[in-house]
Structure formats: C-alpha cells, structure tokens
C-alpha positions in Angstrom: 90.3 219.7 147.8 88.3 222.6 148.9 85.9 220.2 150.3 88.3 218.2 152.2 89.3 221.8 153.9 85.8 222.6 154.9 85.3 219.0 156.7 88.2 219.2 158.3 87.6 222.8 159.4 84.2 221.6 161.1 85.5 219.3 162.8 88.1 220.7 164.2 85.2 223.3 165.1 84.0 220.9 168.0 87.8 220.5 169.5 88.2 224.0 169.9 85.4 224.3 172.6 86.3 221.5 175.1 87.5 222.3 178.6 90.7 221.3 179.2 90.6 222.3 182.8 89.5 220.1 185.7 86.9 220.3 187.5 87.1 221.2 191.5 87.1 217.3 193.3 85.3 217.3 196.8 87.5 216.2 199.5 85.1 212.6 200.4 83.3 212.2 197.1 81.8 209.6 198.1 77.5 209.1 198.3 76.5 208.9 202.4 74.0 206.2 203.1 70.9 208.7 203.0 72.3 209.5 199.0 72.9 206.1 198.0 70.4 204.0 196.0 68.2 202.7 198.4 67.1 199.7 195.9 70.0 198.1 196.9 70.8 196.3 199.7 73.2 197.6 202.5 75.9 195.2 202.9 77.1 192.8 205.2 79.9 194.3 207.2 81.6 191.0 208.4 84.9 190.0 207.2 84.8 187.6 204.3 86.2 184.0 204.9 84.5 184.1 208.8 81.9 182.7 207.8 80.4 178.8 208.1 81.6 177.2 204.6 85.1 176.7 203.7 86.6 179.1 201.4 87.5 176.5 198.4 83.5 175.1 198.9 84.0 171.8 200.9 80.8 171.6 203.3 82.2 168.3 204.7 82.9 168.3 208.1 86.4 167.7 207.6 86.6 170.8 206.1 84.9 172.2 209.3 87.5 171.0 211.6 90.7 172.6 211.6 94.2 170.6 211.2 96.5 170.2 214.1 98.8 172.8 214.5 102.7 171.8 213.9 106.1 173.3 214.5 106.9 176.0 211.7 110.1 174.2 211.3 110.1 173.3 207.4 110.9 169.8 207.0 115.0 169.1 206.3 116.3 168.3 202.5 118.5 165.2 204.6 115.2 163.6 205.5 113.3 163.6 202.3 113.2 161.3 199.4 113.7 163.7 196.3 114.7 161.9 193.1 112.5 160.2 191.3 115.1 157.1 191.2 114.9 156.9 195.1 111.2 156.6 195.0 111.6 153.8 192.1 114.4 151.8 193.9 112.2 151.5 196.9 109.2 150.5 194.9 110.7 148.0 193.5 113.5 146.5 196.4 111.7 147.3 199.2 108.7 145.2 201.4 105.4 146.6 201.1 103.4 147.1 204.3 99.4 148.2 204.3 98.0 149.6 207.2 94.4 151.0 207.3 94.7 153.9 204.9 98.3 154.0 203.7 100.5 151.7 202.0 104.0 152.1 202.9 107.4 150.9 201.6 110.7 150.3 203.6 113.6 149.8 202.4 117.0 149.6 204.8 119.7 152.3 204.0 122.8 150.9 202.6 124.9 153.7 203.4 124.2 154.6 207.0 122.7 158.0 206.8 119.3 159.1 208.6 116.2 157.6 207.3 114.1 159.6 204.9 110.2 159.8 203.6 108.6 160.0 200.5 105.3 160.8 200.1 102.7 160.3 197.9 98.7 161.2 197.0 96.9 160.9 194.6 93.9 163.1 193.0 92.1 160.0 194.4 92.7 161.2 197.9 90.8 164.5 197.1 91.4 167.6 196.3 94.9 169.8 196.5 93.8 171.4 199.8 93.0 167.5 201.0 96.0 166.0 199.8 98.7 168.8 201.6 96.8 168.1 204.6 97.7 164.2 204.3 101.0 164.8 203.6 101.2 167.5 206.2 100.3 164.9 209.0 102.7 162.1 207.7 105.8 164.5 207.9 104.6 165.5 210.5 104.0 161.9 212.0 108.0 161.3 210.4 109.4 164.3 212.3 108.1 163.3 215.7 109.6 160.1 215.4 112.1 159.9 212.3 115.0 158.3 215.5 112.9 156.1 216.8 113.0 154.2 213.5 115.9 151.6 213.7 118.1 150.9 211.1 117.7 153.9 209.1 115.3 153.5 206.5 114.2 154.9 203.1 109.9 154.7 203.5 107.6 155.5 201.0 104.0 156.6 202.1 101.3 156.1 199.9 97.8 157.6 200.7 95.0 155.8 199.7 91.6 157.4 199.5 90.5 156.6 203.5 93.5 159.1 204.1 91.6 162.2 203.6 89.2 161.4 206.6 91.8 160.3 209.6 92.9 162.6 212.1 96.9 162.7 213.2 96.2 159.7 216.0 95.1 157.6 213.4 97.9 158.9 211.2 100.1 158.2 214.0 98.9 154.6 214.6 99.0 153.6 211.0 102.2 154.5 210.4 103.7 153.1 213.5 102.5 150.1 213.1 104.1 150.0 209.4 107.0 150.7 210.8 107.2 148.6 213.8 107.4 151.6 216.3 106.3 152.1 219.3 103.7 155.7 220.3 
C-alpha cells in the first residue's frame, strides 16, 4: 500500500505545477506575409468556381454554355403527372410519337381538366446536373405552350441520350412536332 501512496504522490507532483492561467492573445494573431513561410506559395486570390471548368468536372462544351434563363415561377401540381399509375396508364393506352431525341406519349384526358407532363431521364442521358437540365427545358417548353395543346392531354416525355446536347429551339421543335403544335 505504501507504494501505491508514493506513485500516486509523484504524480500528482507534475499536476501541481501547471498554469492554469491563460496566456495574453494578441489582437490579429495572425503571421503577415514577410513572417509567413516563404516555401509556400502565395495563393490565388480569385474567387473559387470563376474559373474555366465546371464545378462538377464536365469540360464539354455543353457544360461551358450556360442554360437559358426561365421564369422562377415553380411549375403547378395541376400540370404534372405525379403517380406512378398515371405514367403506367399512358404507357400503355396512349400512342407513342419519336421525334429526334425524345419519345413522347399522348394520351387524351377523359375527364376534361388541363393537360399535364410527365417526364422522364435516364442515367443514360448523363449525369444528375445533365438530366435536370433536360427536364428543365421540357417544362419549360410545356409551360410556354401547355394551351396551345388541344384536347387536353396527359404526355409523357422520355429523353433519350441525344437530349443532353440540344438547346431549348431544338427542344422546342421536337416537342412540337410530337404534339402537333404550332411555334
């Protein structure tokens, strides 16, 4: 027991003489330039994401070229196709129409409301960034001229892989054409 005292009694020695108070901070702690370690580099003082490449790493030149801007307006809950047994039932009643890089569906609305999209892309089409975009232009496309369709339709817009590369007049003309409308 006696030796158990005396360990604990030396170290318990070393506790005793520790500071506990604080030392005095400077007001900009901080190294100047001339202090700093001049082995290093200075750095860049651009802002990041202003440069050349894309932030997610696409060096395409779609990536390059900037979308079109549209309307903030979000896109209404009366003009999309939501459940998964509307998209079905117009896959399988209604008439398939391909056009350049989409395949769309049509099918006439029984009960006389406004017409509605659906829309769909693959990992095929590209990446997340790349498939928003389509689908982005298509609403887009459907919002500028959702009356002009007559009778109201259900449509379902399939991007194939060509889709990643169009611009929203090609979009435009695609579409249109599917759906017998006039631009």
């Amino acid at each position: 027991m006696a030796n158990a005292a005396s360990g604990d009694s030396q170290r318990g020695s070393h506790e005793t003489n520790v500071s506990t108070s604080q030392p005095q901070t400077q007001k900009d702690s901080r190294l100047s330039c001339t202090d700093g370690d001049s082995r290093r580099p200075r750095r860049s003082q651009t802002a990041p994401g202003k440069g050349a490449e894309a932030s997610h790493g696409d060096h395409s030149a779609q990536a390059a070229e900037p979308a079109p801007r549209v309307k903030a307006s979000p896109f209404p809950k009366a003009l999309r196709l939501r459940r998964r047994e509307d998209f079905l039932r117009v896959q399988a009643q209604g008439q398939r129409r391909v056009r350049g890089a989409f395949v769309v569906l049509v099918l006439r609305r029984q009960d006389g409301g406004p017409s509605r999209l659906g829309v769909t892309a693959s990992r095929k089409v590209g990446r997340a960034v790349v498939r928003n975009r389509v689908k982005r232009l298509v609403r887009e496309f459907f919002r500028q001229y959702a009356s002009s369709i007559q009778p109201p339709v259900d449509v379902v817009v399939i991007a194939r892989p060509q889709a990643a590369k169009l611009k929203f007049d090609e979009v435009k003309r695609d579409l249109a054409s599917a759906l017998g409308i006039r631009c």
